[in-house]
C-alpha positions as CSV (number, residue, x, y, z in Angstrom):
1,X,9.4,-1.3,16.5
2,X,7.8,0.9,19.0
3,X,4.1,1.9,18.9
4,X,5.6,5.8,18.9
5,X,6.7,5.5,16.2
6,X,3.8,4.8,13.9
7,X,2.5,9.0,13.6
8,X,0.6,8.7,10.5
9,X,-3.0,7.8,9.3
10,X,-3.3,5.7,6.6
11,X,-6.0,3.6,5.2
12,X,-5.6,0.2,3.9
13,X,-7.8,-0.7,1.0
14,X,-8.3,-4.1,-0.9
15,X,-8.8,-4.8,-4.4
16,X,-12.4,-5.8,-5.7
17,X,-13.3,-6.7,-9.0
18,X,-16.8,-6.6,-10.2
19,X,-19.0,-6.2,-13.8
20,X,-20.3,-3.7,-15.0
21,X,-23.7,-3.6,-16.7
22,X,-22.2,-4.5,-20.2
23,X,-20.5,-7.3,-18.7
24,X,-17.1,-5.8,-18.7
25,X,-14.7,-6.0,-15.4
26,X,-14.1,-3.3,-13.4
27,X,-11.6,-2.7,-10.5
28,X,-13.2,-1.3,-7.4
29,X,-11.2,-0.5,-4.0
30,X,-12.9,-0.9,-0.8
31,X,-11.6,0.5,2.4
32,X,-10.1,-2.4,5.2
33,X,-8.9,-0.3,8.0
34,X,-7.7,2.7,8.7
35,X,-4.4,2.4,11.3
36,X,-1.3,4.2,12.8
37,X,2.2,3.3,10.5
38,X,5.4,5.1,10.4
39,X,5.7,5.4,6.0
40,X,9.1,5.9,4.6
41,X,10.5,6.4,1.5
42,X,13.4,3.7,0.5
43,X,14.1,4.7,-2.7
44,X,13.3,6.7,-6.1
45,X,14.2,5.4,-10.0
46,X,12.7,6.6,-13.3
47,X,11.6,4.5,-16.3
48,X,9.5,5.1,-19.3
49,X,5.4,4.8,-19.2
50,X,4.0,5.4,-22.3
51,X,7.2,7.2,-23.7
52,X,7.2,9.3,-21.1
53,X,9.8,9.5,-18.1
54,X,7.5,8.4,-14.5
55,X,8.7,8.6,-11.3
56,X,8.9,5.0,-9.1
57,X,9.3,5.2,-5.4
58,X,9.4,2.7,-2.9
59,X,8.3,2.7,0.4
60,X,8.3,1.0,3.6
61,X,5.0,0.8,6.1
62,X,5.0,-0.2,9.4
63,X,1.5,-1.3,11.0
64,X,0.5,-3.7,13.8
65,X,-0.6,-7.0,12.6
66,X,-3.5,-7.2,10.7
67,X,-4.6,-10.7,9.1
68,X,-6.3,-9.5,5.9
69,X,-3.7,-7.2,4.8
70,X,-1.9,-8.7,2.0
71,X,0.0,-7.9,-1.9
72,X,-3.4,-7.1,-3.1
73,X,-3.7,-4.6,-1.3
74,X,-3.3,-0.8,-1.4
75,X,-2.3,2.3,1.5
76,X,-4.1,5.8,0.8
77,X,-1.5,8.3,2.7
78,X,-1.8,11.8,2.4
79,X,-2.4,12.5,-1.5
80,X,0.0,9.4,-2.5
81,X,-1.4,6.1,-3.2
82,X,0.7,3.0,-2.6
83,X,0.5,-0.6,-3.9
84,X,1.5,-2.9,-1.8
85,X,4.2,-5.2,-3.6
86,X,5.3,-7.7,-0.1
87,X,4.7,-8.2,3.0
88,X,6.8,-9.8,5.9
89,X,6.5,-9.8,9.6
90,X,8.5,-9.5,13.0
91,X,8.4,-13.1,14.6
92,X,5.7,-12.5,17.0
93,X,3.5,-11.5,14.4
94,X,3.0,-7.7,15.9
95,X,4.1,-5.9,13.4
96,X,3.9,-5.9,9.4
97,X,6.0,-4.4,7.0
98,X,4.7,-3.5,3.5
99,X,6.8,-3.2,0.7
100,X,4.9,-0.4,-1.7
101,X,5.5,1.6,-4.7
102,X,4.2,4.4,-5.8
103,X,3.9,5.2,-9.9
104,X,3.5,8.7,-10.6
C-alpha cells in the first residue's frame, strides 16, 4: 500500500450505547477520527428486508493503523454509511483493512 493511494475522506465512528430518560437503550455514534483511505467496492448481492428486495455491497477500506478502530465500528463516506464487519492488517501494523457492508 502506498500513502497515494488513500484519496478520500472518511470518518470513522464507534458505536455507543446509552438510556434514554424512560430507561430504554439507545444506539449513539460518536465520531473517532477522520483519515485518508482508498474505499472500494468488492462486491454487490440482493436479499429480502422486510419483503422487500435491498441492495448489500461490500467494500474494502484502506487506512493507516489506528488502534481503536475495530468491528464495532462504522466509516461515513460521501452519502454511504459502512459497517465495519473485519478487520486485518499488513504485518507491520501500518495499514488496516476494513471489511464493510453497506445495507441500502
Amino acid at each position: 500500500m502506498d500513502a497515494g493511494q488513500l484519496k478520500e475522506r472518511v470518518i470513522i465512528q464507534r458505536r455507543r450505547q446509552a438510556t434514554e430518560a424512560g430507561g430504554q437503550p439507545v444506539v449513539t455514534w460518536t465520531d473517532l477520527a477522520t483519515v485518508w483511505a482508498r474505499v472500494a467496492p468488492e462486491s454487490m448481492t440482493e436479499r429480502r428486508k422486510r419483503d422487500k428486495p435491498t441492495a448489500v455491497t461490500r467494500w474494502t477500506a484502506s487506512i493507516r493503523y489506528l488502534a481503536d478502530v475495530d468491528e464495532t465500528c462504522r466509516i461515513a463516506h460521501r452519502d454511504r454509511t459502512l459497517d465495519v464487519t473485519g478487520v486485518t492488517y499488513d504485518r507491520d501494523r501500518r495499514w488496516m483493512y476494513l471489511d464493510c457492508v453497506e445495507d441500502r
